[in-house]
N, CA, C and O atoms as CSV, one atom per row, in Angstrom:
chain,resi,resn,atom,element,x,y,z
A,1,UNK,N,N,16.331,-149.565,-222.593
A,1,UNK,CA,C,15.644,-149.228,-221.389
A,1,UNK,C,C,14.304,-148.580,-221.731
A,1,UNK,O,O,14.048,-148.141,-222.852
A,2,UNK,N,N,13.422,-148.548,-220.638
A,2,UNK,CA,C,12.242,-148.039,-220.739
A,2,UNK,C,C,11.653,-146.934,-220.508
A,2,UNK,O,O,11.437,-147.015,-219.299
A,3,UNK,N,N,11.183,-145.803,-220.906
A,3,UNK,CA,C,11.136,-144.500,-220.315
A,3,UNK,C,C,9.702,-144.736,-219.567
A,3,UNK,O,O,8.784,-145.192,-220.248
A,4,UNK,N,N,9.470,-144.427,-218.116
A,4,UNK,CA,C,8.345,-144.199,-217.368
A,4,UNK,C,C,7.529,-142.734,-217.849
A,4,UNK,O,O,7.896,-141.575,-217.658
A,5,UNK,N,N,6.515,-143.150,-218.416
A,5,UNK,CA,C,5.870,-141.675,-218.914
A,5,UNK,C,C,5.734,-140.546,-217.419
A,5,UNK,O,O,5.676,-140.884,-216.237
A,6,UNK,N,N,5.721,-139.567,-217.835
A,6,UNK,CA,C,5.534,-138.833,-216.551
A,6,UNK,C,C,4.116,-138.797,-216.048
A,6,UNK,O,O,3.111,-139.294,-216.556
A,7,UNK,N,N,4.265,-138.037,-214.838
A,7,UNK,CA,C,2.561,-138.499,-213.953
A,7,UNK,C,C,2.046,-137.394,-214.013
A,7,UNK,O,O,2.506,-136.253,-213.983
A,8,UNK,N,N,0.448,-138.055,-214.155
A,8,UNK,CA,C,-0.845,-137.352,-215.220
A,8,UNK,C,C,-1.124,-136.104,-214.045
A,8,UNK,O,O,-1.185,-136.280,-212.828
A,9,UNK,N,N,-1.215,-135.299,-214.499
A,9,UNK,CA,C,-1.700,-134.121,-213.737
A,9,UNK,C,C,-2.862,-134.260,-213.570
A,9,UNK,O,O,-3.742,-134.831,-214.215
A,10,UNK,N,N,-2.824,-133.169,-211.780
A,10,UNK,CA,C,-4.248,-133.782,-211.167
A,10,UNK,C,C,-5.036,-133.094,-212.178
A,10,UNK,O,O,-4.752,-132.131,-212.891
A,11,UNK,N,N,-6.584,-134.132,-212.040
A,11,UNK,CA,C,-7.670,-133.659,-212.906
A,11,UNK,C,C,-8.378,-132.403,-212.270
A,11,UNK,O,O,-8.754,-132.212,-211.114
A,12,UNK,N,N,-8.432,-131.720,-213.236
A,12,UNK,CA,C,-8.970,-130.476,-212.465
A,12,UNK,C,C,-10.740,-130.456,-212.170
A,12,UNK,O,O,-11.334,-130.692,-213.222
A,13,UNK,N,N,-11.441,-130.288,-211.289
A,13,UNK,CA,C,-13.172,-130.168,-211.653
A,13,UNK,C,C,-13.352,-128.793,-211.664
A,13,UNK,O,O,-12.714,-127.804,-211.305
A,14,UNK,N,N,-14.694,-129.099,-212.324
A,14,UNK,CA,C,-14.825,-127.603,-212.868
A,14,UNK,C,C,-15.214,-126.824,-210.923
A,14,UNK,O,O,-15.038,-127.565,-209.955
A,15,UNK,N,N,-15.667,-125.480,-210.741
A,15,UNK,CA,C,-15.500,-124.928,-209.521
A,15,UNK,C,C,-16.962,-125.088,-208.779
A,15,UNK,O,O,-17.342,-124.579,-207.725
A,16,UNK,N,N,-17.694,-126.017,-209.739
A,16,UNK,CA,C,-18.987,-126.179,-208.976
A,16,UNK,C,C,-18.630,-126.928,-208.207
A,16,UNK,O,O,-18.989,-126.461,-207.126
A,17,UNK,N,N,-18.035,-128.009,-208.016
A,17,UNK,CA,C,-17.450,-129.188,-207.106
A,17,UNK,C,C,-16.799,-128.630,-206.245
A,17,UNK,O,O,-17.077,-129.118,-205.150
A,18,UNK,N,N,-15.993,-127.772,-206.174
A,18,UNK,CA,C,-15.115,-127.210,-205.241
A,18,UNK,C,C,-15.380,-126.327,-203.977
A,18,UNK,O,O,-15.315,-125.110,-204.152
A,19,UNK,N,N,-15.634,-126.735,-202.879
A,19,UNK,CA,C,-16.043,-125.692,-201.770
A,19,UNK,C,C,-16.090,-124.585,-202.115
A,19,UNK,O,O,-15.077,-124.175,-202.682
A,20,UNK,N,N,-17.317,-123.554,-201.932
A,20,UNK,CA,C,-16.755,-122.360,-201.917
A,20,UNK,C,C,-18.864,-121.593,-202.658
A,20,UNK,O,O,-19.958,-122.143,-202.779
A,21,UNK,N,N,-18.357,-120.214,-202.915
A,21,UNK,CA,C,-19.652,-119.694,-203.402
A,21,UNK,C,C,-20.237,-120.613,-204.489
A,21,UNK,O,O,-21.404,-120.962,-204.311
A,22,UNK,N,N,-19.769,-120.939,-205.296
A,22,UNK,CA,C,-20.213,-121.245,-206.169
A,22,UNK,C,C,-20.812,-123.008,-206.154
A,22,UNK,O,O,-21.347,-123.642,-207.063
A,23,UNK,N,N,-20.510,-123.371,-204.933
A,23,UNK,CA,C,-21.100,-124.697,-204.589
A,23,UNK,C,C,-22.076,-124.496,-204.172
A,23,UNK,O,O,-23.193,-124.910,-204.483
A,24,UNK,N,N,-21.589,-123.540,-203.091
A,24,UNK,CA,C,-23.299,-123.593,-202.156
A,24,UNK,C,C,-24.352,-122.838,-203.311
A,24,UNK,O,O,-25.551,-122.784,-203.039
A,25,UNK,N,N,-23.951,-122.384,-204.331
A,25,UNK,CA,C,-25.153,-121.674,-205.222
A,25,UNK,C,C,-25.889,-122.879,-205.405
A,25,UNK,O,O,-27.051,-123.032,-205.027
A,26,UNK,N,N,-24.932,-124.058,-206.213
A,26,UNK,CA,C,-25.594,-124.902,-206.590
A,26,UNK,C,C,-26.328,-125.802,-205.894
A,26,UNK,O,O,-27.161,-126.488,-206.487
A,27,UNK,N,N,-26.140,-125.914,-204.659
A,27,UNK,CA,C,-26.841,-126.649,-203.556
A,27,UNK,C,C,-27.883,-126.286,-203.256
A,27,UNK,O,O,-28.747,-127.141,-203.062
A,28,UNK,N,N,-28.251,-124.678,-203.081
A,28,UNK,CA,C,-29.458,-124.081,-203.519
A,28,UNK,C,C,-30.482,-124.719,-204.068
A,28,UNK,O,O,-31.552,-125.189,-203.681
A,29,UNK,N,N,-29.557,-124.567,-205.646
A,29,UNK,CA,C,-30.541,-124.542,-207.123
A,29,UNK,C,C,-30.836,-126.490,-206.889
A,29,UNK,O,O,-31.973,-126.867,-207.174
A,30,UNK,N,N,-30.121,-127.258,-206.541
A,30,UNK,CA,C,-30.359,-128.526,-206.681
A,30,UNK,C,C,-31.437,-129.037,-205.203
A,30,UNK,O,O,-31.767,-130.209,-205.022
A,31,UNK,N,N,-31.860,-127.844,-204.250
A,31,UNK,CA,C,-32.602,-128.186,-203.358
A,31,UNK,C,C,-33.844,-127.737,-203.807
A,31,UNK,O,O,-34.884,-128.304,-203.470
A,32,UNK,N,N,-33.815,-126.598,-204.668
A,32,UNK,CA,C,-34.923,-126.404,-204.895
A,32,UNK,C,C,-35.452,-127.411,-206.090
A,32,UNK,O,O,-36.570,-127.925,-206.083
A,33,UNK,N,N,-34.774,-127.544,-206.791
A,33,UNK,CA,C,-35.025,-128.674,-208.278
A,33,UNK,C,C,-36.029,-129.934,-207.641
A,33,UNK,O,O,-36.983,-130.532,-208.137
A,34,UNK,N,N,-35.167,-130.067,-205.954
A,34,UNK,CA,C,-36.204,-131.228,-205.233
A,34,UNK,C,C,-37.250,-131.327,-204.640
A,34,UNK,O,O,-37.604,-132.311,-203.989
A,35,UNK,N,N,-37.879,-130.284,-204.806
A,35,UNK,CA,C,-39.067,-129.850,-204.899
A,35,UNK,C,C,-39.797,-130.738,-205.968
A,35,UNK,O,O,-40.736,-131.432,-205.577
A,36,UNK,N,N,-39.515,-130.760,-206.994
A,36,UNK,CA,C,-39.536,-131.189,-208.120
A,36,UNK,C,C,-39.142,-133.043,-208.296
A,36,UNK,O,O,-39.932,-133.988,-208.301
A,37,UNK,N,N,-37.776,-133.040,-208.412
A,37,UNK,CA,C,-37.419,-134.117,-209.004
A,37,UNK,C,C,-36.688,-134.541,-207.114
A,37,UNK,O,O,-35.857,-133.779,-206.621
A,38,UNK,N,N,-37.048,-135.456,-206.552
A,38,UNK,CA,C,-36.651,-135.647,-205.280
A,38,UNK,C,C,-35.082,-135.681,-204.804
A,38,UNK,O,O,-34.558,-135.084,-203.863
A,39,UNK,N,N,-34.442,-136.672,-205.869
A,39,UNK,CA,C,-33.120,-136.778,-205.878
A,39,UNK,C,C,-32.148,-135.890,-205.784
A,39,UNK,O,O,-31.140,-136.281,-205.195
A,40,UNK,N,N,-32.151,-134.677,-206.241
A,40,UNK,CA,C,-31.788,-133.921,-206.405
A,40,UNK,C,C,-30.951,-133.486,-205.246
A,40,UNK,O,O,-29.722,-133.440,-205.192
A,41,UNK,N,N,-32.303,-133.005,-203.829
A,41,UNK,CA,C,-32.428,-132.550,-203.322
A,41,UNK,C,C,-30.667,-133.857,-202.107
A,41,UNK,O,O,-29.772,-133.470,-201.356
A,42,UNK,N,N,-30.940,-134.832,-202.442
A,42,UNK,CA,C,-30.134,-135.903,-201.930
A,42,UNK,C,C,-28.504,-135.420,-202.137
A,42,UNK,O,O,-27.639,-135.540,-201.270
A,43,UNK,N,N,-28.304,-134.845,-203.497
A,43,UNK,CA,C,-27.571,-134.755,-203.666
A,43,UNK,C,C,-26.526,-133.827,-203.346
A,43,UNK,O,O,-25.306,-133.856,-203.181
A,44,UNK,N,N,-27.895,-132.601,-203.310
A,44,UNK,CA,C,-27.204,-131.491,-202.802
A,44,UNK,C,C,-27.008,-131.909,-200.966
A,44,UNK,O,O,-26.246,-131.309,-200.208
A,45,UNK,N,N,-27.674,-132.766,-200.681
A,45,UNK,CA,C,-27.172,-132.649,-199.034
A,45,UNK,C,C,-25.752,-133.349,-198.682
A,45,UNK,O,O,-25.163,-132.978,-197.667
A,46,UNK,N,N,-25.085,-134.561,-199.675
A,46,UNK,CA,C,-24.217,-135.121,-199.919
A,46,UNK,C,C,-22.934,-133.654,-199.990
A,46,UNK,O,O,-22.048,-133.647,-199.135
A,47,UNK,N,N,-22.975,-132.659,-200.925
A,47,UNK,CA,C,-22.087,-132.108,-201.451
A,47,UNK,C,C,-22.130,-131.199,-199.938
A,47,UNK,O,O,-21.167,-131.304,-199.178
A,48,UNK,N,N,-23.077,-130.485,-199.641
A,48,UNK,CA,C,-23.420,-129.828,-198.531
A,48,UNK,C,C,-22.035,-130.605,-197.482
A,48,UNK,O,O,-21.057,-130.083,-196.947
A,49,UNK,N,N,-22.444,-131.812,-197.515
A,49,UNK,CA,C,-21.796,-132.426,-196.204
A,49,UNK,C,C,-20.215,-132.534,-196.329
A,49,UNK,O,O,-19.451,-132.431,-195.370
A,50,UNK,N,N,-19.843,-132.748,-197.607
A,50,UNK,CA,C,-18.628,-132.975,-198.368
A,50,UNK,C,C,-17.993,-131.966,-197.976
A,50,UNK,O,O,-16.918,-131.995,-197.376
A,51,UNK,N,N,-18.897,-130.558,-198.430
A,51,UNK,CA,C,-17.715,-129.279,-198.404
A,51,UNK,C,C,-17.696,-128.750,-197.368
A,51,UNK,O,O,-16.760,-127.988,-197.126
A,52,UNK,N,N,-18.614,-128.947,-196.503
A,52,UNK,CA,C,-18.642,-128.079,-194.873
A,52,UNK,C,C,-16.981,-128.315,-194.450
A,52,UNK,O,O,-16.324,-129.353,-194.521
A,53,UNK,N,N,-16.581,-126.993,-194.001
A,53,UNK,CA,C,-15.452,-126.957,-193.213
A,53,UNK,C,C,-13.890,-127.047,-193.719
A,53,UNK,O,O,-12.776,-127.182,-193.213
A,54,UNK,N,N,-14.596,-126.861,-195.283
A,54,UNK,CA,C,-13.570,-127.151,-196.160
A,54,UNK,C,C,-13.528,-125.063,-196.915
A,54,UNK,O,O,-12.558,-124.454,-197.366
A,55,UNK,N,N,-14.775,-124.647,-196.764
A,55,UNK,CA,C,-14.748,-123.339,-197.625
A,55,UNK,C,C,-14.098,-121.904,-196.744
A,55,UNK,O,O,-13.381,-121.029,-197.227
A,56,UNK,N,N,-14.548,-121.990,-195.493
A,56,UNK,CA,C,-13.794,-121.073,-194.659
A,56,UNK,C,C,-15.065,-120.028,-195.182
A,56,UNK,O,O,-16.094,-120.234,-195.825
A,57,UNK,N,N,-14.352,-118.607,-194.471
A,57,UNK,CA,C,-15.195,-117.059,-194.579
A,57,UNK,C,C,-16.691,-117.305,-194.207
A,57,UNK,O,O,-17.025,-118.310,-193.579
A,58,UNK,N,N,-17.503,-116.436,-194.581
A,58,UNK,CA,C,-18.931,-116.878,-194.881
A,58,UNK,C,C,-19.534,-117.812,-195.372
A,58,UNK,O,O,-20.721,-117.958,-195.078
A,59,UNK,N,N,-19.044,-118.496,-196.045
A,59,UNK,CA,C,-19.755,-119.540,-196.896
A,59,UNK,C,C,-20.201,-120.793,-195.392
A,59,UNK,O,O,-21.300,-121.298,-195.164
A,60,UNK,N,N,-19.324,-120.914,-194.870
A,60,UNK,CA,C,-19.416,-121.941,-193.850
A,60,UNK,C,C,-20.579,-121.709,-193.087
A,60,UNK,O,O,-20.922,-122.600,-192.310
A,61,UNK,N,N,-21.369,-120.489,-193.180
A,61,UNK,CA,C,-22.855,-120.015,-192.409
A,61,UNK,C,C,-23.505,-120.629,-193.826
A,61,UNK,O,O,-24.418,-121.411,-193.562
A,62,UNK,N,N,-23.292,-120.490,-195.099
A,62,UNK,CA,C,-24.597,-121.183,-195.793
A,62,UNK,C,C,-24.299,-122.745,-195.777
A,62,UNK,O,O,-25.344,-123.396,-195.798
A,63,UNK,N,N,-23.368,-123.364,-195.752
A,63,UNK,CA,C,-23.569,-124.495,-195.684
A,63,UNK,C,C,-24.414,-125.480,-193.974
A,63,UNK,O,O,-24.805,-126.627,-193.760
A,64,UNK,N,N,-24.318,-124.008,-193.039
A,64,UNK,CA,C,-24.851,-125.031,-192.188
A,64,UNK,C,C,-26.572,-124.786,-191.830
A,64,UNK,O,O,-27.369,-125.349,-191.080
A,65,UNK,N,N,-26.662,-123.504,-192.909
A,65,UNK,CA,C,-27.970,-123.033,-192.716
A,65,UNK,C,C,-28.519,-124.159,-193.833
A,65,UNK,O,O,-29.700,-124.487,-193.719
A,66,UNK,N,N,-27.620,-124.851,-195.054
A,66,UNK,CA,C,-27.924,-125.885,-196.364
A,66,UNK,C,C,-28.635,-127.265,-195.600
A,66,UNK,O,O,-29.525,-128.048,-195.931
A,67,UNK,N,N,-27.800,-127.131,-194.477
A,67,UNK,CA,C,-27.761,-128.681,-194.120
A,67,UNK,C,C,-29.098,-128.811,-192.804
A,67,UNK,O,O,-29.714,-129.770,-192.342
A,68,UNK,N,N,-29.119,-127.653,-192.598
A,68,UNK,CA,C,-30.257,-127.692,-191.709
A,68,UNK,C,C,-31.349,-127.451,-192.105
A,68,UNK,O,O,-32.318,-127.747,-191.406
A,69,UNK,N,N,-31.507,-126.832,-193.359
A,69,UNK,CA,C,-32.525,-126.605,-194.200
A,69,UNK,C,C,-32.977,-128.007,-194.579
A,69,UNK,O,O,-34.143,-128.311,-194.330
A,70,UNK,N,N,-32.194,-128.865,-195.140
A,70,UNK,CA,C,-32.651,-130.361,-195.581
A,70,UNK,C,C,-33.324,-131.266,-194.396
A,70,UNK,O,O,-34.359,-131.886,-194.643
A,71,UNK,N,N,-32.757,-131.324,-193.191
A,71,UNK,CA,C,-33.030,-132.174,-192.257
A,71,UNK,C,C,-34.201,-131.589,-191.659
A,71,UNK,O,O,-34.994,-132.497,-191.407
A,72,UNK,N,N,-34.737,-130.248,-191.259
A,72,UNK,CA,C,-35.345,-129.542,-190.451
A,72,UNK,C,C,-37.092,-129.312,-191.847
A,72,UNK,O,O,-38.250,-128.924,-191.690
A,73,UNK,N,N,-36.372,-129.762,-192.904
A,73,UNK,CA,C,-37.555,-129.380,-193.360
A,73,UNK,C,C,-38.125,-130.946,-193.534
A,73,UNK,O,O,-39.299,-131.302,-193.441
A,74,UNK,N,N,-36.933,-131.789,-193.818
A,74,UNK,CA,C,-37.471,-133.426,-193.994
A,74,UNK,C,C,-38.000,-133.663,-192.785
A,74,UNK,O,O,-38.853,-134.550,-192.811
A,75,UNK,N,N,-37.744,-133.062,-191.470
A,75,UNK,CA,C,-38.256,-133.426,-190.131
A,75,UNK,C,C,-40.198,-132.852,-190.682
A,75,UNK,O,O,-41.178,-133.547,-190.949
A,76,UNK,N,N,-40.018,-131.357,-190.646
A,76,UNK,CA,C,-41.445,-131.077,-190.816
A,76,UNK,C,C,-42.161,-131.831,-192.216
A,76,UNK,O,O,-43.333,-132.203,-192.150
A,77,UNK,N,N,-41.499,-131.984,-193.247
A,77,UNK,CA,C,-42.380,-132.755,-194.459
A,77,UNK,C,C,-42.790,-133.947,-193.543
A,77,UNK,O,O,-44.018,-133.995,-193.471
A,78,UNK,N,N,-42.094,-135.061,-192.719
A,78,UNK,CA,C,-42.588,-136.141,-192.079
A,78,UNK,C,C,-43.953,-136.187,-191.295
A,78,UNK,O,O,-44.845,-137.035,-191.274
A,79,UNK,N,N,-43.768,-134.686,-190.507
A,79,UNK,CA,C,-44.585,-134.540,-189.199
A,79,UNK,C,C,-46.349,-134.098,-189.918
A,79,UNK,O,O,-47.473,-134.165,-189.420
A,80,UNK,N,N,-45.788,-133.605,-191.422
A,80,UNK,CA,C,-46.758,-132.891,-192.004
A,80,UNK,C,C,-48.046,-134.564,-192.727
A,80,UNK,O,O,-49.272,-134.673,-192.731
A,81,UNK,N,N,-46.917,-135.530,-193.213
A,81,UNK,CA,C,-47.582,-136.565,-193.694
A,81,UNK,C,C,-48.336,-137.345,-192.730
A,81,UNK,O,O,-49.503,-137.700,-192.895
A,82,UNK,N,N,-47.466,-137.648,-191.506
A,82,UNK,CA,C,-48.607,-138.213,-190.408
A,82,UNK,C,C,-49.976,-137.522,-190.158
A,82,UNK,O,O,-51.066,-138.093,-190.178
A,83,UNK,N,N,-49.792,-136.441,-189.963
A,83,UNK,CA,C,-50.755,-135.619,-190.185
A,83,UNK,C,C,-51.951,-135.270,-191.186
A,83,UNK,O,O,-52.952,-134.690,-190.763
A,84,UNK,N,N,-51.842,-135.574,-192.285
A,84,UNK,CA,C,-52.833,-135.882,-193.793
A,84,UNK,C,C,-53.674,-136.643,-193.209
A,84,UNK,O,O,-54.838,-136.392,-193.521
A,85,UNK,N,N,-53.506,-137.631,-192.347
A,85,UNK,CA,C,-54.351,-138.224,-191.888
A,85,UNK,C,C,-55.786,-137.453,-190.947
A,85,UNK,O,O,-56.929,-137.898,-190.846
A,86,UNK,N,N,-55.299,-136.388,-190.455
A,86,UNK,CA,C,-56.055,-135.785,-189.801
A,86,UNK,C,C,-56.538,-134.497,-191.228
A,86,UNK,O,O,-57.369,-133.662,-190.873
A,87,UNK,N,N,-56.121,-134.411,-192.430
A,87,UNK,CA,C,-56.705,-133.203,-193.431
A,87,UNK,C,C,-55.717,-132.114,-193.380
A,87,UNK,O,O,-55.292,-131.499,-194.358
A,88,UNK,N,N,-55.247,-131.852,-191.599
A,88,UNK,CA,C,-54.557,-130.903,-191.759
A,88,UNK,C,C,-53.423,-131.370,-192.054
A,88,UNK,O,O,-53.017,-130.910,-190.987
A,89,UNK,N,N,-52.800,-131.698,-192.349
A,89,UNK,CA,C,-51.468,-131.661,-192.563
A,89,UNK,C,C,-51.297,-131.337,-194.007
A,89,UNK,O,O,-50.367,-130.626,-194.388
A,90,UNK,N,N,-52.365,-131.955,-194.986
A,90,UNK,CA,C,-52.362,-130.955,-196.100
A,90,UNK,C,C,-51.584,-129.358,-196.335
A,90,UNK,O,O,-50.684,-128.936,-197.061
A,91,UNK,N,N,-52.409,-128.823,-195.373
A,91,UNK,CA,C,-51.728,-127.206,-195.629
A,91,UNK,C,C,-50.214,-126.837,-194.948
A,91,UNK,O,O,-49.520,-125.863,-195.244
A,92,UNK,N,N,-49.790,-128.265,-193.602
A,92,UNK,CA,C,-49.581,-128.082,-193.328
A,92,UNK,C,C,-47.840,-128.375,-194.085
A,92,UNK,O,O,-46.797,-127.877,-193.662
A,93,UNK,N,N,-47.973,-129.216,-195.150
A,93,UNK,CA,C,-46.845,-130.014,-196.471
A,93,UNK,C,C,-47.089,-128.435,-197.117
A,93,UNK,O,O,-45.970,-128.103,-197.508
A,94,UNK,N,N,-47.876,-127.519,-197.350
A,94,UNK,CA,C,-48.173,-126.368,-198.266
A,94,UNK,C,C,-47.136,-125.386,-197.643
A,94,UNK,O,O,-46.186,-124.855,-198.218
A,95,UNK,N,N,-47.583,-125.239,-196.144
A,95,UNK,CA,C,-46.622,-124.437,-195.882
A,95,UNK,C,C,-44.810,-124.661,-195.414
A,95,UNK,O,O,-43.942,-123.918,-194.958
A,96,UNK,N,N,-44.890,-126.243,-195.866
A,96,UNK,CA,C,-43.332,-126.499,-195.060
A,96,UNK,C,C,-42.643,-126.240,-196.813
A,96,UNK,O,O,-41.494,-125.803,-196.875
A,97,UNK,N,N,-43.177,-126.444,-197.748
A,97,UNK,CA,C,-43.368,-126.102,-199.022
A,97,UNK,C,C,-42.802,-124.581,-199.019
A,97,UNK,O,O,-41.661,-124.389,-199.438
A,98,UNK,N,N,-43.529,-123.579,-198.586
A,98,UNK,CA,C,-43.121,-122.702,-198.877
A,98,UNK,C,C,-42.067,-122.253,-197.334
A,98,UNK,O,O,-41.121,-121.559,-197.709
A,99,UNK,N,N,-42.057,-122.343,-196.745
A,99,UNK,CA,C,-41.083,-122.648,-196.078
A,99,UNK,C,C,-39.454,-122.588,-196.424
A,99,UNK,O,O,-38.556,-121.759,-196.277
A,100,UNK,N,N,-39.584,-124.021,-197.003
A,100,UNK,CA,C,-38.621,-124.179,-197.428
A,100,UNK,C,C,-37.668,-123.512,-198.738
A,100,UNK,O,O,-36.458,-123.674,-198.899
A,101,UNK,N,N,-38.469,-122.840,-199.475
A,101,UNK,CA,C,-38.464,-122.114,-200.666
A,101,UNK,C,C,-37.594,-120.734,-200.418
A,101,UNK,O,O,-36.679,-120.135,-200.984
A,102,UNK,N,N,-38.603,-120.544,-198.971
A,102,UNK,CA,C,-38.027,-119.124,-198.556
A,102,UNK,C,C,-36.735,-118.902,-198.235
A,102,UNK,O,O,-36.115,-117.919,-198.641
A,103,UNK,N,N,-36.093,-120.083,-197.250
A,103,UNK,CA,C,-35.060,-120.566,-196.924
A,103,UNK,C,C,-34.264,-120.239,-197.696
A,103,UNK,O,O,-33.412,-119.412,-197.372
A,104,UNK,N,N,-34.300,-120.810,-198.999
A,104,UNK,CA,C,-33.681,-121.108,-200.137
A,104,UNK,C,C,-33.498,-119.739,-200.864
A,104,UNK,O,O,-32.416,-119.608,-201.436
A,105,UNK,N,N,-34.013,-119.129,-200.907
A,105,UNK,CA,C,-34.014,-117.981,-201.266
A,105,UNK,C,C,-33.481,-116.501,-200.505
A,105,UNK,O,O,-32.906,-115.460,-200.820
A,106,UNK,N,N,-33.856,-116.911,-199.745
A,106,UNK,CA,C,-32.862,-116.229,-198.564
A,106,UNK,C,C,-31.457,-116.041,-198.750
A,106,UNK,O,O,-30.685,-115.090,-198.867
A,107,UNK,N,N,-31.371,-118.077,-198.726
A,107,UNK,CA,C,-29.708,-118.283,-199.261
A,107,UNK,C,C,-29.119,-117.388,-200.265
A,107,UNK,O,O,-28.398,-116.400,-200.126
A,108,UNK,N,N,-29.604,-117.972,-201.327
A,108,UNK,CA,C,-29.422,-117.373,-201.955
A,108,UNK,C,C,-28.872,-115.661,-202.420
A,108,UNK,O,O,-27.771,-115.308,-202.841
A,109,UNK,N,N,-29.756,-115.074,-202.225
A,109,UNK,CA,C,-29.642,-113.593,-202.130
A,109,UNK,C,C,-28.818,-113.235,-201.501
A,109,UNK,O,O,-28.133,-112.299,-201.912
A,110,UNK,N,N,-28.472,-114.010,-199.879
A,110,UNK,CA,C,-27.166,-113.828,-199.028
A,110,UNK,C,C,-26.116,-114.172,-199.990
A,110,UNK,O,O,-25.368,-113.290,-200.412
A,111,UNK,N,N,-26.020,-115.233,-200.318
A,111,UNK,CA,C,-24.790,-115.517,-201.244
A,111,UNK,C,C,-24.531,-114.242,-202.571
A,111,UNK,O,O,-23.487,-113.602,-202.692
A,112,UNK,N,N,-25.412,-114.139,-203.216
A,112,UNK,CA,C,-24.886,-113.132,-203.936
A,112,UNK,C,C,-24.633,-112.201,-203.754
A,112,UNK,O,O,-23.964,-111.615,-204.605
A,113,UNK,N,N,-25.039,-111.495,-202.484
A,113,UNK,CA,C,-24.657,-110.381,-202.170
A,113,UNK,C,C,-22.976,-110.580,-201.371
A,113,UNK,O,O,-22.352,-109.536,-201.182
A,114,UNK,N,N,-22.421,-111.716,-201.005
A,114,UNK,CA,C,-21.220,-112.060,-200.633
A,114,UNK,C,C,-21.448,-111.805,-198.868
A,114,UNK,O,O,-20.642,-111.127,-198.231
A,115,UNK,N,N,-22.434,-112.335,-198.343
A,115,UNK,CA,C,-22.704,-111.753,-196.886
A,115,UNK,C,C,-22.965,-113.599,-196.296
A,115,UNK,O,O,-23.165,-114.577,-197.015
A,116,UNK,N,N,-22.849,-113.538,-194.540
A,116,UNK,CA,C,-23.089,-114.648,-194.769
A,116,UNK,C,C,-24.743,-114.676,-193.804
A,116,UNK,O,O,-25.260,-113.723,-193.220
A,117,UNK,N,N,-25.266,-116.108,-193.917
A,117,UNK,CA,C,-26.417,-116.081,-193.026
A,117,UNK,C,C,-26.226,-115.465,-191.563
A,117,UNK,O,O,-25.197,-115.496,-190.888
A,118,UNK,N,N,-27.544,-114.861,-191.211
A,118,UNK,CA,C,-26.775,-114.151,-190.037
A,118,UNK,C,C,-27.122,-115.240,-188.626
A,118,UNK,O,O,-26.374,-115.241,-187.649
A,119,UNK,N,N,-28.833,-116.472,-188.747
A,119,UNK,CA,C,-28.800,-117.055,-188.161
A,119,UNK,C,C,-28.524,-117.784,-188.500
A,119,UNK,O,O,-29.608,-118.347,-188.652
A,120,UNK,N,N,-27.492,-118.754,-189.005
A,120,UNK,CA,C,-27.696,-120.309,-189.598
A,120,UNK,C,C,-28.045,-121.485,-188.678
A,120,UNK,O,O,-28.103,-122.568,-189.259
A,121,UNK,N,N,-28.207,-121.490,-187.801
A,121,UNK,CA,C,-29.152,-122.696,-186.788
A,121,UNK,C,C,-30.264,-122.457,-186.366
A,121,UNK,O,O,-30.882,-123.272,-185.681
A,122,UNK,N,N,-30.778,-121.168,-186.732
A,122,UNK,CA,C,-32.530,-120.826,-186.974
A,122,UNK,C,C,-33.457,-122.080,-187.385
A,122,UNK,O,O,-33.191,-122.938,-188.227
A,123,UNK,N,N,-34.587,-121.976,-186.601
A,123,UNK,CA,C,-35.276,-123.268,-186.889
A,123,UNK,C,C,-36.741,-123.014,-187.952
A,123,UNK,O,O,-37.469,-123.829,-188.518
A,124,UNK,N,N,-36.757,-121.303,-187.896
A,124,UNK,CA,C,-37.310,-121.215,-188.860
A,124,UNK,C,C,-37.057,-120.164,-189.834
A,124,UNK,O,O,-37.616,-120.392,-190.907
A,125,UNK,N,N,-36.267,-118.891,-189.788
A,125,UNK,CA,C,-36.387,-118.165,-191.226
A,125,UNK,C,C,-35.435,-117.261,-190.772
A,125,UNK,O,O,-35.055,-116.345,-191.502
């Protein structure tokens, strides 16, 4: 007879994957990276979307302040490029730029301090 090997234990991921503080840190750090490298920023809105409603406590205020941060600033980066056309919109990509930074930083600091956003559907800061 044949022995059935026993069944593979679940794979564990490391706790960046896993709802919770330590995701939304990284959703942060990978929004701001897209500043930079664009993709990034994609990715973190993917995980954003993945873990919402899955972390519970506070965290569930940074993920919806994460997710509104991406859309609300891709809304103004858009409004800012039509605009280049007129010169201003130049400053006006400068300041959705820093804008968005602030956001991010905000997050941030909330998260480490273990507190959660106090507006997270704020449209600006």
């Amino acid at each position: 007879m044949t022995e059935t090997p026993p069944p593979a234990a679940p794979r564990q991921t490391d706790r960046w994957l896993e709802p919770g503080q330590t995701n939304a840190q990284v959703i942060y750090i990978l929004y701001l990276a897209g500043l930079v490298i664009g993709i990034s920023g994609l990715v973190g809105i993917v995980l954003a979307y993945i873990n919402r409603g899955k972390a519970g406590g506070f965290v569930e205020t940074h993920y919806t302040w994460l997710i509104r941060t991406f859309w609300i600033g891709l809304l103004y980066a858009l409004i800012s490029a039509v605009l280049m056309l007129l010169a201003v919109g130049f400053v006006l990509m400068f300041a959705v730029a820093v804008w968005f930074i602030v956001r991010c930083i905000i997050g941030l600091q909330a998260l480490q301090r273990g507190e959660p956003i106090k507006n997270p559907e704020s449209w600006l800061i």
